[in-house]
MDAnalysis code that builds the backbone (N, CA, C; Angstrom):
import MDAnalysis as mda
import numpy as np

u = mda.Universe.empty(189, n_residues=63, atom_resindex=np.repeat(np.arange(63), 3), trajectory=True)
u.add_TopologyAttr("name", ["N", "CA", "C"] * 63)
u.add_TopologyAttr("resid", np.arange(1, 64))
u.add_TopologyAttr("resname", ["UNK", "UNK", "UNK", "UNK", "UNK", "UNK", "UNK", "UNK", "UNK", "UNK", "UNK", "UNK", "UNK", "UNK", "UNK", "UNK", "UNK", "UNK", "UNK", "UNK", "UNK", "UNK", "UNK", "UNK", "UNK", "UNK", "UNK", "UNK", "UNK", "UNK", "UNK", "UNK", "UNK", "UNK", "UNK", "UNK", "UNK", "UNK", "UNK", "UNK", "UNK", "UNK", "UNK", "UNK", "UNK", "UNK", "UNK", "UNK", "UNK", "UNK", "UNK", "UNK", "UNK", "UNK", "UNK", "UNK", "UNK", "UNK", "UNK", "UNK", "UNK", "UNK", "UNK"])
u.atoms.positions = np.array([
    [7.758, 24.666, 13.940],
    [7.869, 24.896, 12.517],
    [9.291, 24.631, 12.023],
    [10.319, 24.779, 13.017],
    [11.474, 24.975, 12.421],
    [12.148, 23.493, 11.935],
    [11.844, 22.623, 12.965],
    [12.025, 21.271, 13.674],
    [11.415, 20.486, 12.124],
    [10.289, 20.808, 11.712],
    [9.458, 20.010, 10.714],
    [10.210, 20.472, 9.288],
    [10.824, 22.049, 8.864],
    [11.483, 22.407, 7.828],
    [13.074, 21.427, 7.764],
    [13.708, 21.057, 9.027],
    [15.020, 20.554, 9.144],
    [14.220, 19.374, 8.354],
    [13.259, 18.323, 9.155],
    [12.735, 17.262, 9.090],
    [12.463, 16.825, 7.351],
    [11.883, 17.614, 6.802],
    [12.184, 17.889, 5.086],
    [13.352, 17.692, 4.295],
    [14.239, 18.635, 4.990],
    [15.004, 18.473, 4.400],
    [15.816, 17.533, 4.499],
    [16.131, 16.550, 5.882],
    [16.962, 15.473, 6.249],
    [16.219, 14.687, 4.387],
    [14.957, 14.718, 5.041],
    [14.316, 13.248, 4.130],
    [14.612, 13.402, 2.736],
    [14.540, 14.520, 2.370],
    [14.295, 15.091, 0.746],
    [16.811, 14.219, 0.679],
    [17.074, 14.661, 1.669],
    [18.603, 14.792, 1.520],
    [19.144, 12.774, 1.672],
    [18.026, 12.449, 3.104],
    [18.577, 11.159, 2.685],
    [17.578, 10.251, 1.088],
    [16.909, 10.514, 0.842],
    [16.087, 9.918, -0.392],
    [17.584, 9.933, -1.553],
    [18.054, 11.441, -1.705],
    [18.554, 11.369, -2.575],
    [20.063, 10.837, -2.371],
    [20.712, 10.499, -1.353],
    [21.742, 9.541, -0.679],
    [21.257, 8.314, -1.344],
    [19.999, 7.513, -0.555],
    [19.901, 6.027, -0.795],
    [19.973, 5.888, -2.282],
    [19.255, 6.852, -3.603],
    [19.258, 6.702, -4.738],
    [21.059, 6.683, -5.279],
    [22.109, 7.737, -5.013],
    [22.349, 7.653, -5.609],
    [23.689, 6.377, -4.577],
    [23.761, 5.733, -3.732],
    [24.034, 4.408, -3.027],
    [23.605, 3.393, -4.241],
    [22.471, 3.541, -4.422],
    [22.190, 1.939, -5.167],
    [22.584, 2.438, -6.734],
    [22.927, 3.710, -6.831],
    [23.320, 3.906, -8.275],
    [24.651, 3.483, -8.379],
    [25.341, 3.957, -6.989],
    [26.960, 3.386, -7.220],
    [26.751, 1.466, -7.178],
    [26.132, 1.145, -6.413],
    [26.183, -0.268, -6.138],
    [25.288, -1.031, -7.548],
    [24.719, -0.456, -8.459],
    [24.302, -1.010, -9.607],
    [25.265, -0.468, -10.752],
    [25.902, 0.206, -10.322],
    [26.933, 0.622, -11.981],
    [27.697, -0.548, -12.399],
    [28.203, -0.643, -13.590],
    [29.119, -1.917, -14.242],
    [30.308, -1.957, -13.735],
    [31.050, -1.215, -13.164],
    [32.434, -1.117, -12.118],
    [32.142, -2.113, -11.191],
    [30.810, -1.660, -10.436],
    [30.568, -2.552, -9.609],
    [30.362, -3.875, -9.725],
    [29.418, -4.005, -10.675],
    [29.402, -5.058, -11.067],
    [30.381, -6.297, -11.546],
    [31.413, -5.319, -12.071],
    [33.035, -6.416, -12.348],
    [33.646, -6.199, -11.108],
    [33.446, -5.294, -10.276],
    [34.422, -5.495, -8.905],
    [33.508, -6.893, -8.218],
    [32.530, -6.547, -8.062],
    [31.912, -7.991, -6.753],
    [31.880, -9.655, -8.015],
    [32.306, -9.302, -9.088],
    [32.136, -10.520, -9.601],
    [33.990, -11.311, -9.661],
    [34.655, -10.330, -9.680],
    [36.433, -10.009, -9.500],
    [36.448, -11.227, -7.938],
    [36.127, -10.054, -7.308],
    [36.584, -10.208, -5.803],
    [35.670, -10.186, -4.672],
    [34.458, -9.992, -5.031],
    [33.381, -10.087, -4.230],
    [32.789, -9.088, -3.024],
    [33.745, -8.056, -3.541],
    [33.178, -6.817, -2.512],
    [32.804, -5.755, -3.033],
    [31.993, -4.989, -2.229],
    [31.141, -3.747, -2.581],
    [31.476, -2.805, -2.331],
    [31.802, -1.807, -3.518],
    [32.426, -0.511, -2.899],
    [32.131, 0.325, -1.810],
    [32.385, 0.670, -1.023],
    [32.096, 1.399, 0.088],
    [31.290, 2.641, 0.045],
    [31.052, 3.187, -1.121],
    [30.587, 4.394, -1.484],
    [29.068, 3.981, -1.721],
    [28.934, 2.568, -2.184],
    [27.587, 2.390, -1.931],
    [27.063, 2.412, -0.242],
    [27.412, 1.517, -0.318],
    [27.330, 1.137, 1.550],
    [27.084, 2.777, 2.052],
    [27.993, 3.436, 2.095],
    [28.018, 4.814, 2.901],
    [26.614, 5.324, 2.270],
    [26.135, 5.498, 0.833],
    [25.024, 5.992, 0.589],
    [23.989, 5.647, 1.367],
    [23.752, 3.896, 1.088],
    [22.245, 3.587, 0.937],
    [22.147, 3.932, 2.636],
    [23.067, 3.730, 3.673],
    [23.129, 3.454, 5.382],
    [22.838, 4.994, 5.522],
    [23.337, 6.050, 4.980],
    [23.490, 7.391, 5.835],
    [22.303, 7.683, 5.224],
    [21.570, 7.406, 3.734],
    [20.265, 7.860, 3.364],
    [19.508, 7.302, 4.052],
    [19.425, 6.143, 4.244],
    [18.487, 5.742, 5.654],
    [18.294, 6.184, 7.154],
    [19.641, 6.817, 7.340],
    [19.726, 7.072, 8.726],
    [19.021, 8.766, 8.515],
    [19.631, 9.293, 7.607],
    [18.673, 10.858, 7.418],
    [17.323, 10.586, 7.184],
    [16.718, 9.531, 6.435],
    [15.357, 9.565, 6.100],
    [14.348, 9.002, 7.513],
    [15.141, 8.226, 8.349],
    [14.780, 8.295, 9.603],
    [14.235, 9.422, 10.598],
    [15.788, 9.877, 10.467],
    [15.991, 11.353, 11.093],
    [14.917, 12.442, 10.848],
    [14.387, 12.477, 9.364],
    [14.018, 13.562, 9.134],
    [13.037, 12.833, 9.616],
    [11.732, 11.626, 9.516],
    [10.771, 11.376, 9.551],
    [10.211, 11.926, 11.172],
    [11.360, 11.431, 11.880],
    [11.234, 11.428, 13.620],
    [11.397, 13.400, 13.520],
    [11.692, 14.325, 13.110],
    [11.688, 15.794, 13.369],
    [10.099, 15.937, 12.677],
    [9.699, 15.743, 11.909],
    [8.173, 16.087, 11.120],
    [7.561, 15.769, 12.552],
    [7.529, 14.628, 12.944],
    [6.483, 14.245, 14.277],
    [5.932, 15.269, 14.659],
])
């Protein structure tokens, strides 16, 4: 039981990582930075990768 409550919460925690990743990587900052100089702020990157890696995580504890 305990294993499947963590497992929730990873997912519920990375969902809301990857959302707000592609929120930094779709804002207009961003958008004039990768059109500037062609790189992506890191704060996206760190979102959308660690919300994936928790939504993983949690999926593999529900099992």
């Amino acid at each position: 039981m305990k294993n499947r409550t963590i497992g929730i919460i990873l997912s519920v925690i990375g969902v809301a990582l990857a959302v707000w990743g592609y929120d930094v990587y779709d804002s207009a900052s961003s958008h004039v930075t990768r059109a500037l100089s062609g790189d992506t702020p890191i704060e996206a990157w760190l979102g959308m990768i660690g919300g994936g890696i928790c939504i993983v995580l949690g999926i593999l504890k529900i099992k």
